[in-house]
C-alpha angles and dihedrals in degrees: 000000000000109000119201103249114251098254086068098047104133098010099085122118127215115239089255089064097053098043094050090050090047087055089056110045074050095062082038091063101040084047087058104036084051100052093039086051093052094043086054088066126090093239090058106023120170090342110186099225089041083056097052089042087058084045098048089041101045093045084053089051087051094045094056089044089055092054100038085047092057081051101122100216144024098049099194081066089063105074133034117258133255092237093060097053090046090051098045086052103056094034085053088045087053101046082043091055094046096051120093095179156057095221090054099044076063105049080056099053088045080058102048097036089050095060088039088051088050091054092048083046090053089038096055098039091056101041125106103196108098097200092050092045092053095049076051092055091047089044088050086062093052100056099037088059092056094048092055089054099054092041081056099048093044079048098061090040086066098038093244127127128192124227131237135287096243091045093052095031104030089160096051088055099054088049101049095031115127096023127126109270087237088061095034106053140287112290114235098251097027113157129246107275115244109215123130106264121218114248100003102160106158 
């Protein structure tokens, strides 16, 4: 019988964990390969928040890598598979060549970063591990952040606008008022967090 050598003794991981990182650097991924498919059209080129959604994706899918490639055993878990990345491609070409416009180009990408941003939450909430939670929590900001632009942006193209926090939610703001923001909720408009991300290698 095969024993973990002495150097990874509480640093294993159970099969569930691995299994629920590898979904997400999956959706990562998928999140990335789709808004760098519709920013590549001429209805959404370039466009600035298509670009932070691939960044933000794309540093969740390393940062998973990072954790699942210090994994002391079962090496096909590590990367991600040939298959995926085939399937993400031509899933993010399609959706690219279906879509006329630059607004809905956006309301994708809110689809596909909201359930991206339910299976972080659920990463980061079960995992044990304090310094890649907290590289979760700083990577939840992030994204939120993102989420509340492009709700903001669809918003205006239908000539809605939402109303505040403290209008739709009045007990939550007397709780939380006074707090700190970072305790309190990510503001609409709230910018990108600058921090130095763990294996960032573009």
């Amino acid at each position: 019988m095969w024993v973990l050598p002495e150097k990874y003794k509480g640093k294993t991981m159970t099969d569930q964990e691995v299994a629920r990182l590898r979904r997400l650097r999956d959706s990562a991924l998928q999140v990335r390969a789709i808004a760098r498919a519709l920013g590549s059209t001429r209805w959404a080129w370039s466009d600035p928040l298509l670009s932070r959604i691939a960044c933000s994706s794309w540093r969740i899918a390393r940062t998973v890598s990072g954790r699942l490639r210090a994994h002391p055993y079962v090496r096909y878990q590590k990367d991600v598979s040939v298959g995926s990345l085939v399937r993400n491609s031509v899933r993010a070409r399609l959706l690219a060549l279906s879509t006329r416009s630059r607004m809905k180009a956006l309301v994708h990408c809110e689809s596909q970063l909201r359930q991206l941003a339910r299976q972080l939450d659920d990463a980061r909430a079960l995992t044990w591990t304090p310094d890649l939670s907290d590289t979760f929590g700083r990577l939840q900001i992030e994204i939120k952040s993102l989420i509340a632009a492009l709700a903001h942006q669809t918003a205006l193209a239908h000539g809605t606008k939402r109303a505040p926090d403290s209008e739709r939610f009045p007990k939550r703001a007397a709780v939380t008022e006074g707090r700190p923001a970072i305790e309190s909720g990510v503001g609409d408009l709230a910018p990108p967090v600058a921090v130095d991300w763990p294996y960032l290698a573009f």
